[in-house]
C-alpha positions as CSV (number, residue, x, y, z in Angstrom):
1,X,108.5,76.9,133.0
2,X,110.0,79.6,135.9
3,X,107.4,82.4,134.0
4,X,104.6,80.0,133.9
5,X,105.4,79.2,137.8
6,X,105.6,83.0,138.4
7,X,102.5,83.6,137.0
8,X,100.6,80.3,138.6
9,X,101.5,82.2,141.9
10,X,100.1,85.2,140.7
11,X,96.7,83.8,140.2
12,X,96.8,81.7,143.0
13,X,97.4,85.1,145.1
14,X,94.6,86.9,143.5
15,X,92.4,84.2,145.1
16,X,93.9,84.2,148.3
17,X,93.5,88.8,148.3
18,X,90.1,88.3,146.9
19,X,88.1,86.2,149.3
20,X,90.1,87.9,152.3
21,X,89.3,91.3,151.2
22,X,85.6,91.0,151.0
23,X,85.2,88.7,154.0
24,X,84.8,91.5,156.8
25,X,82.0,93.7,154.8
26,X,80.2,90.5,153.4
27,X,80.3,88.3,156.7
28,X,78.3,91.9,158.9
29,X,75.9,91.7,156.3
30,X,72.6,92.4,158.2
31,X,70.0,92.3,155.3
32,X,69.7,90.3,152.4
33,X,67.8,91.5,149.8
34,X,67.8,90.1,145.9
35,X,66.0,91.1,142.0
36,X,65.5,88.1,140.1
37,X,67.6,88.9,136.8
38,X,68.7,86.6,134.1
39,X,72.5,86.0,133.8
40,X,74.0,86.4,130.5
41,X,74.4,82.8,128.3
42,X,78.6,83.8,127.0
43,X,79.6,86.4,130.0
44,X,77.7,84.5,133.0
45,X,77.4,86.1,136.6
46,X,78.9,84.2,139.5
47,X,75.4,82.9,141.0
48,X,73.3,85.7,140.3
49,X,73.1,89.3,142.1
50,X,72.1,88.7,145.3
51,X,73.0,85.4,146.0
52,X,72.2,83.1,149.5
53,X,74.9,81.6,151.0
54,X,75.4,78.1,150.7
55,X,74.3,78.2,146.7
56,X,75.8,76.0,144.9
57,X,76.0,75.9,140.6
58,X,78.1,74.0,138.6
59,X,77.5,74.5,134.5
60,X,79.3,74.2,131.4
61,X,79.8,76.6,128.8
62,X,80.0,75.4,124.9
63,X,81.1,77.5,122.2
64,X,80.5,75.3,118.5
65,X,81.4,76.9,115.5
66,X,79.7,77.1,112.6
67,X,82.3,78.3,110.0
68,X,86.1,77.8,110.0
69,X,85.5,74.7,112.3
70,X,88.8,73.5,111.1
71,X,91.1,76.0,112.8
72,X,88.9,77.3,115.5
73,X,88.0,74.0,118.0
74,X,85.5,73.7,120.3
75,X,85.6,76.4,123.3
76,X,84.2,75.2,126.4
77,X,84.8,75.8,129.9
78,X,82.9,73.6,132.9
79,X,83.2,75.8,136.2
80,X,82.0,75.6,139.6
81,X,80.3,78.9,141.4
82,X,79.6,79.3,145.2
83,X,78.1,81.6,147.7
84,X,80.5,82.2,150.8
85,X,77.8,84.6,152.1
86,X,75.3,86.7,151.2
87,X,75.6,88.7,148.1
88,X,79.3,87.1,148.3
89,X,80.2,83.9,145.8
90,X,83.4,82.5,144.2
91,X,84.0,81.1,140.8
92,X,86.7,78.4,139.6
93,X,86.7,78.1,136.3
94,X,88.8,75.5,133.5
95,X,88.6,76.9,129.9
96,X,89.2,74.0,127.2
97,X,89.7,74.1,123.6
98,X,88.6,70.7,122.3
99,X,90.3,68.8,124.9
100,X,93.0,70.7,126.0
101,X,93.0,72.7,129.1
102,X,93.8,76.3,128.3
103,X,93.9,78.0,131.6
104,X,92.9,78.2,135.0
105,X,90.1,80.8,135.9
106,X,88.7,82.2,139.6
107,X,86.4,85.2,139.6
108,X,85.1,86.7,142.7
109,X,81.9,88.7,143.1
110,X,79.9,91.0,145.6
111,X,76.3,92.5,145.3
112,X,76.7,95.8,147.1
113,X,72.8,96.2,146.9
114,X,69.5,97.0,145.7
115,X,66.8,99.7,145.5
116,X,64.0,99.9,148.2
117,X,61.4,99.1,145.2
118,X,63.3,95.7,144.1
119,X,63.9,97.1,140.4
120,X,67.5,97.9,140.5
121,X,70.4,96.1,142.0
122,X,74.0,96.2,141.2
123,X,77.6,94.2,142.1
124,X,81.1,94.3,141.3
125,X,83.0,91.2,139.5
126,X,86.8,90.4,139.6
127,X,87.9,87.6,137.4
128,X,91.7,86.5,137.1
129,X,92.5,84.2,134.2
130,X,96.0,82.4,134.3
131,X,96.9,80.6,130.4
132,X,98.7,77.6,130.5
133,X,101.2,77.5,127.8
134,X,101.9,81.2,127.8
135,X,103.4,83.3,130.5
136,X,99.9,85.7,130.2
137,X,97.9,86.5,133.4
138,X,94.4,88.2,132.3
139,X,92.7,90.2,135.4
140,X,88.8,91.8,134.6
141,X,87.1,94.7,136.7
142,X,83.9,95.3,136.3
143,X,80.6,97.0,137.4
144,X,77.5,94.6,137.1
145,X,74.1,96.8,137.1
146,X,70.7,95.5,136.6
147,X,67.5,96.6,136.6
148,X,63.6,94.6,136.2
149,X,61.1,97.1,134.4
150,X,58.4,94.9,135.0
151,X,56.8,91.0,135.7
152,X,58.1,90.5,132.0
153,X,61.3,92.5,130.9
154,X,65.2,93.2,132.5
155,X,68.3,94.0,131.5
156,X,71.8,93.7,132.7
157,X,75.0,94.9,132.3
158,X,79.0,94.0,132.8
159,X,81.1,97.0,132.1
160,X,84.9,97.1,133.0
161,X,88.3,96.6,131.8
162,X,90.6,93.9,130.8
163,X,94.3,94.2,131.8
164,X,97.2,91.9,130.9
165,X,100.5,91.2,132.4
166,X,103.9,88.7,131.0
167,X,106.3,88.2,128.6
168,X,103.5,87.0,126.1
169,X,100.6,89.6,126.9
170,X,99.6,91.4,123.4
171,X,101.3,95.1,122.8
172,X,97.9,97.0,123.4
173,X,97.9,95.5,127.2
174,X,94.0,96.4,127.8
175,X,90.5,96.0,126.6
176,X,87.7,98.0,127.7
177,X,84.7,95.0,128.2
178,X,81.2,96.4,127.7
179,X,78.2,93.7,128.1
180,X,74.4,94.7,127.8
181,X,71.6,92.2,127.8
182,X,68.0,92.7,127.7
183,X,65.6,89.4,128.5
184,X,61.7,88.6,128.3
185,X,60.5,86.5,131.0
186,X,57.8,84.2,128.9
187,X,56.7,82.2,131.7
188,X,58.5,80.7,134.8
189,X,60.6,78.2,133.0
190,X,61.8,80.2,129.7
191,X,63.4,83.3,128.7
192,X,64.3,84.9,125.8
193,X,67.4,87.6,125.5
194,X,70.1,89.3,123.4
195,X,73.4,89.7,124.3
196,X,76.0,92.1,123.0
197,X,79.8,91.7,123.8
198,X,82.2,94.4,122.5
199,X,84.7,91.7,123.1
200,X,85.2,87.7,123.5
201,X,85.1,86.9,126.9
202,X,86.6,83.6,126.7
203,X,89.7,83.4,125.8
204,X,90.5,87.0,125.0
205,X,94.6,86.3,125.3
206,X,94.3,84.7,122.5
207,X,93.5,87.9,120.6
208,X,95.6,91.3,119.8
209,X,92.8,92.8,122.4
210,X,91.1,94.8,119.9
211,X,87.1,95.7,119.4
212,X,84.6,93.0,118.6
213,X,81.4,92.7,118.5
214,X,79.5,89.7,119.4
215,X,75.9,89.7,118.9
216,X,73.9,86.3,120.6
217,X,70.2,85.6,120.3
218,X,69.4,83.3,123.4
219,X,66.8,81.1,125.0
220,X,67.2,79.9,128.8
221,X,64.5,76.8,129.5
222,X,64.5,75.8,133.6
223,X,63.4,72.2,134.8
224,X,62.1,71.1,137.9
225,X,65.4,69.4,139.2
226,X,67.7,72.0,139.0
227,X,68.7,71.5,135.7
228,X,68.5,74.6,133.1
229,X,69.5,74.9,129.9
230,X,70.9,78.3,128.0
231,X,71.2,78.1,124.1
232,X,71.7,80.5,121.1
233,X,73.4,80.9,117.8
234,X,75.5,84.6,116.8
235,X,77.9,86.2,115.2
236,X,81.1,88.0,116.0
237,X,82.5,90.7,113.8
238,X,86.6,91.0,114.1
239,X,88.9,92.4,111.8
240,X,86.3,92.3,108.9
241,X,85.5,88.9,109.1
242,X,82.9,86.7,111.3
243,X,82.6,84.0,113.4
244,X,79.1,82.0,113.7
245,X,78.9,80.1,116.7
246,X,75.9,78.1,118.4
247,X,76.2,78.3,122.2
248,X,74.8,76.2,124.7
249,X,74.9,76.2,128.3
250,X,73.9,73.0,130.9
251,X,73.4,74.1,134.8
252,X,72.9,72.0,137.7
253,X,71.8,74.5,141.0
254,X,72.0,72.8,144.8
Protein backbone atom coordinates (compact mmCIF):
# COMPACT_ATOMS: atom_id res chain seq x y z
CA UNK A 1 0.00 0.00 0.00
CA UNK A 2 2.98 2.90 1.12
CA UNK A 3 4.49 2.07 -2.78
CA UNK A 4 1.10 2.29 -4.31
CA UNK A 5 0.56 5.73 -2.25
CA UNK A 6 4.04 6.91 -3.35
CA UNK A 7 3.40 6.35 -6.75
CA UNK A 8 -0.50 7.81 -6.62
CA UNK A 9 1.46 11.05 -5.66
CA UNK A 10 3.57 10.77 -8.37
CA UNK A 11 0.94 10.88 -10.92
CA UNK A 12 -1.02 13.13 -9.22
CA UNK A 13 2.14 15.61 -9.49
CA UNK A 14 2.68 15.05 -13.10
CA UNK A 15 -0.74 16.64 -13.47
CA UNK A 16 -0.23 19.38 -11.23
CA UNK A 17 3.71 20.16 -13.41
CA UNK A 18 1.87 19.56 -16.58
CA UNK A 19 -0.92 21.96 -16.86
CA UNK A 20 1.27 24.62 -14.89
CA UNK A 21 4.07 24.37 -17.31
CA UNK A 22 2.24 24.99 -20.48
CA UNK A 23 -0.11 27.59 -19.07
CA UNK A 24 2.05 30.80 -19.68
CA UNK A 25 3.04 29.95 -23.54
CA UNK A 26 -0.55 28.47 -24.26
CA UNK A 27 -2.70 31.27 -22.44
CA UNK A 28 -0.38 34.49 -24.94
CA UNK A 29 -1.48 32.48 -27.73
CA UNK A 30 -2.30 35.20 -30.29
CA UNK A 31 -3.42 33.10 -33.38
CA UNK A 32 -5.17 30.03 -33.66
CA UNK A 33 -4.77 28.14 -36.54
CA UNK A 34 -5.88 24.18 -37.07
CA UNK A 35 -5.61 21.07 -40.11
CA UNK A 36 -8.46 18.85 -39.93
CA UNK A 37 -6.68 15.34 -39.34
CA UNK A 38 -8.18 12.13 -38.24
CA UNK A 39 -7.11 10.79 -34.75
CA UNK A 40 -5.93 7.37 -34.61
CA UNK A 41 -8.95 4.58 -33.41
CA UNK A 42 -6.21 2.55 -30.49
CA UNK A 43 -3.55 5.54 -29.82
CA UNK A 44 -6.17 8.55 -29.84
CA UNK A 45 -5.04 12.38 -29.75
CA UNK A 46 -6.28 14.48 -26.85
CA UNK A 47 -8.98 16.58 -28.93
CA UNK A 48 -7.33 16.84 -32.12
CA UNK A 49 -4.19 19.19 -33.19
CA UNK A 50 -5.27 22.35 -32.91
CA UNK A 51 -7.97 22.28 -30.60
CA UNK A 52 -10.52 25.45 -29.41
CA UNK A 53 -10.76 26.04 -26.08
CA UNK A 54 -13.74 25.06 -24.29
CA UNK A 55 -13.94 21.55 -26.41
CA UNK A 56 -15.16 19.10 -24.77
CA UNK A 57 -15.00 14.93 -25.82
CA UNK A 58 -15.76 12.24 -23.77
CA UNK A 59 -15.37 8.54 -25.68
CA UNK A 60 -14.71 5.08 -24.84
CA UNK A 61 -12.24 2.82 -26.10
CA UNK A 62 -13.06 -1.17 -26.58
CA UNK A 63 -10.55 -3.65 -27.17
CA UNK A 64 -12.63 -7.45 -27.89
CA UNK A 65 -10.72 -10.26 -28.61
CA UNK A 66 -11.07 -12.64 -30.98
CA UNK A 67 -8.87 -15.53 -29.94
CA UNK A 68 -7.63 -16.54 -26.41
CA UNK A 69 -10.86 -14.63 -25.04
CA UNK A 70 -10.40 -16.76 -22.00
CA UNK A 71 -7.27 -15.27 -20.55
CA UNK A 72 -7.22 -11.98 -22.22
CA UNK A 73 -10.59 -9.88 -20.94
CA UNK A 74 -12.08 -7.12 -22.31
CA UNK A 75 -9.72 -3.84 -22.52
CA UNK A 76 -11.56 -0.77 -22.35
CA UNK A 77 -10.87 2.56 -21.09
CA UNK A 78 -13.87 5.56 -21.00
CA UNK A 79 -11.82 8.98 -20.68
CA UNK A 80 -12.70 12.49 -20.68
CA UNK A 81 -10.51 15.17 -22.99
CA UNK A 82 -10.61 19.02 -22.74
CA UNK A 83 -9.27 22.10 -24.25
CA UNK A 84 -7.90 24.56 -21.43
CA UNK A 85 -6.90 26.92 -24.43
CA UNK A 86 -6.00 27.00 -27.68
CA UNK A 87 -3.95 24.18 -29.05
CA UNK A 88 -3.80 23.31 -25.16
CA UNK A 89 -6.27 20.12 -23.83
CA UNK A 90 -6.12 17.66 -20.94
CA UNK A 91 -6.88 14.01 -20.78
CA UNK A 92 -8.21 11.79 -17.74
CA UNK A 93 -8.35 8.57 -18.54
CA UNK A 94 -9.68 5.04 -16.48
CA UNK A 95 -8.31 1.79 -18.22
CA UNK A 96 -10.54 -1.36 -17.25
CA UNK A 97 -10.08 -4.96 -17.94
CA UNK A 98 -13.58 -6.51 -17.89
CA UNK A 99 -14.69 -4.64 -14.97
CA UNK A 100 -11.83 -3.96 -13.09
CA UNK A 101 -10.14 -0.72 -12.92
CA UNK A 102 -6.49 -1.08 -13.88
CA UNK A 103 -5.13 2.33 -13.53
CA UNK A 104 -5.47 5.86 -13.55
CA UNK A 105 -4.37 7.87 -16.76
CA UNK A 106 -3.88 11.93 -17.49
CA UNK A 107 -2.20 12.98 -20.67
CA UNK A 108 -1.51 16.46 -21.57
CA UNK A 109 -1.05 17.96 -25.05
CA UNK A 110 0.04 21.14 -26.98
CA UNK A 111 -0.09 21.98 -30.78
CA UNK A 112 3.00 24.16 -31.23
CA UNK A 113 1.68 24.98 -34.85
CA UNK A 114 1.07 24.75 -38.38
CA UNK A 115 2.41 25.56 -41.87
CA UNK A 116 1.28 28.92 -43.61
CA UNK A 117 -0.50 26.49 -46.42
CA UNK A 118 -2.71 24.51 -43.75
CA UNK A 119 -0.96 21.03 -44.78
CA UNK A 120 1.22 20.33 -41.95
CA UNK A 121 0.75 20.79 -38.30
CA UNK A 122 2.47 19.20 -35.43
CA UNK A 123 2.16 18.92 -31.26
CA UNK A 124 3.71 17.34 -28.43
CA UNK A 125 1.84 14.64 -26.08
CA UNK A 126 2.74 13.70 -22.39
CA UNK A 127 0.77 10.87 -20.95
CA UNK A 128 1.41 9.50 -17.25
CA UNK A 129 -0.19 6.14 -16.45
CA UNK A 130 -0.36 5.09 -12.70
CA UNK A 131 -1.39 0.91 -12.27
CA UNK A 132 -3.38 0.11 -9.53
CA UNK A 133 -2.28 -3.09 -8.07
CA UNK A 134 1.34 -2.64 -8.91
CA UNK A 135 3.78 -0.10 -7.69
CA UNK A 136 4.42 0.81 -11.74
CA UNK A 137 4.21 4.44 -12.93
CA UNK A 138 4.32 4.50 -16.95
CA UNK A 139 5.25 8.21 -18.32
CA UNK A 140 5.05 8.69 -22.59
CA UNK A 141 6.86 11.56 -24.63
CA UNK A 142 6.05 11.94 -27.76
CA UNK A 143 6.13 14.06 -31.00
CA UNK A 144 2.70 14.19 -32.91
CA UNK A 145 3.22 15.36 -36.69
CA UNK A 146 0.66 15.47 -39.28
CA UNK A 147 0.24 16.43 -42.55
CA UNK A 148 -3.16 16.63 -45.24
CA UNK A 149 -1.93 15.88 -48.97
CA UNK A 150 -5.08 16.76 -50.29
CA UNK A 151 -9.33 17.22 -49.91
CA UNK A 152 -9.01 13.26 -49.69
CA UNK A 153 -5.81 11.73 -47.92
CA UNK A 154 -3.58 12.52 -44.43
CA UNK A 155 -1.55 10.89 -42.29
CA UNK A 156 -0.38 11.15 -38.80
CA UNK A 157 2.11 10.26 -36.59
CA UNK A 158 3.01 9.61 -32.54
CA UNK A 159 6.56 8.95 -32.10
CA UNK A 160 8.29 8.86 -28.61
CA UNK A 161 9.35 6.86 -25.75
CA UNK A 162 7.86 4.89 -22.92
CA UNK A 163 9.64 5.04 -19.57
CA UNK A 164 8.94 3.09 -16.35
CA UNK A 165 9.63 3.65 -12.75
CA UNK A 166 8.80 1.08 -9.24
CA UNK A 167 9.48 -1.84 -7.60
CA UNK A 168 7.28 -3.80 -10.31
CA UNK A 169 8.39 -1.88 -13.61
CA UNK A 170 9.75 -4.77 -16.20
CA UNK A 171 13.89 -5.18 -16.32
CA UNK A 172 14.11 -3.43 -19.92
CA UNK A 173 12.59 -0.02 -18.28
CA UNK A 174 11.69 1.66 -21.80
CA UNK A 175 9.97 1.21 -25.05
CA UNK A 176 10.53 3.32 -27.94
CA UNK A 177 6.54 4.00 -29.26
CA UNK A 178 6.29 4.53 -33.01
CA UNK A 179 2.56 5.25 -34.49
CA UNK A 180 1.87 6.00 -38.24
CA UNK A 181 -1.58 6.28 -39.70
CA UNK A 182 -2.65 7.12 -43.05
CA UNK A 183 -6.73 7.93 -43.65
CA UNK A 184 -9.05 8.62 -46.81
CA UNK A 185 -11.60 11.10 -46.21
CA UNK A 186 -14.67 9.35 -48.29
CA UNK A 187 -17.15 12.02 -47.68
CA UNK A 188 -17.83 14.34 -44.63
CA UNK A 189 -19.10 11.72 -42.30
CA UNK A 190 -16.67 8.53 -42.95
CA UNK A 191 -13.16 7.67 -43.10
CA UNK A 192 -11.18 4.97 -43.73
CA UNK A 193 -7.41 4.34 -42.24
CA UNK A 194 -4.69 2.01 -41.14
CA UNK A 195 -2.94 2.16 -38.11
CA UNK A 196 0.42 0.66 -37.24
CA UNK A 197 1.61 0.44 -33.53
CA UNK A 198 5.13 -0.93 -32.82
CA UNK A 199 3.70 -1.37 -29.40
CA UNK A 200 0.32 -1.78 -27.27
CA UNK A 201 -0.60 1.42 -26.10
CA UNK A 202 -2.93 0.27 -23.57
CA UNK A 203 -1.77 -1.31 -20.98
CA UNK A 204 1.88 -1.73 -21.92
CA UNK A 205 2.99 -2.48 -17.99
CA UNK A 206 1.47 -5.44 -18.43
CA UNK A 207 4.19 -6.55 -20.91
CA UNK A 208 8.13 -7.19 -20.67
CA UNK A 209 8.21 -3.87 -22.94
CA UNK A 210 9.44 -5.49 -25.97
CA UNK A 211 8.57 -4.86 -29.98
CA UNK A 212 5.08 -5.51 -31.27
CA UNK A 213 3.44 -4.93 -33.97
CA UNK A 214 -0.16 -4.05 -34.25
CA UNK A 215 -1.64 -3.68 -37.46
CA UNK A 216 -5.60 -2.07 -37.42
CA UNK A 217 -7.80 -1.55 -40.49
CA UNK A 218 -10.39 1.22 -39.34
CA UNK A 219 -13.53 3.01 -40.36
CA UNK A 220 -14.60 6.31 -38.41
CA UNK A 221 -18.65 7.14 -39.36
CA UNK A 222 -19.65 10.96 -37.74
CA UNK A 223 -23.47 11.74 -37.01
CA UNK A 224 -25.11 14.93 -36.79
CA UNK A 225 -25.33 15.03 -32.86
CA UNK A 226 -21.98 14.71 -31.98
CA UNK A 227 -21.82 11.25 -31.79
CA UNK A 228 -19.04 9.32 -33.91
CA UNK A 229 -18.20 6.02 -34.07
CA UNK A 230 -14.42 4.45 -34.76
CA UNK A 231 -14.31 0.65 -35.54
CA UNK A 232 -11.87 -2.00 -36.92
CA UNK A 233 -10.56 -5.47 -36.52
CA UNK A 234 -6.33 -6.39 -36.41
CA UNK A 235 -3.76 -8.22 -35.37
CA UNK A 236 -0.78 -7.95 -33.12
CA UNK A 237 2.32 -9.92 -33.53
CA UNK A 238 4.29 -10.63 -30.08
CA UNK A 239 6.60 -13.14 -29.26
CA UNK A 240 5.63 -15.26 -32.29
CA UNK A 241 2.11 -15.48 -31.61
CA UNK A 242 -0.98 -13.12 -32.38
CA UNK A 243 -3.68 -11.45 -30.94
CA UNK A 244 -6.93 -10.61 -33.10
CA UNK A 245 -8.95 -7.97 -31.69
CA UNK A 246 -12.07 -6.02 -33.02
CA UNK A 247 -11.93 -2.37 -31.76
CA UNK A 248 -14.58 0.00 -31.41
CA UNK A 249 -14.63 3.40 -30.37
CA UNK A 250 -18.08 5.70 -29.24
CA UNK A 251 -17.52 9.65 -29.00
CA UNK A 252 -19.75 12.23 -27.79
CA UNK A 253 -18.09 16.08 -28.75
CA UNK A 254 -19.76 19.41 -26.85
Amino acid sequence: MTGFSFSLSRFYLFVLICICSFHVSVAQEVGHTTVEIPEPLMFDLVRGLGAKKGELEINTLADFPINNASFRGVEWAPEIEYALFDNFAVELEFPMNDFELEALKAAVQWTIGASKNDKFIHGVQVIAENYIHEDLLEMNFLYVPAYRFNETWSAIGLFGIMLESGADAAQKKHTILINASVFADLNKRTVVGLEINNTDPTFQGLDDNEMELLVLPQLHYELNNGFSFQFGFGAKWYDSSIDGSGVLRVIKTF
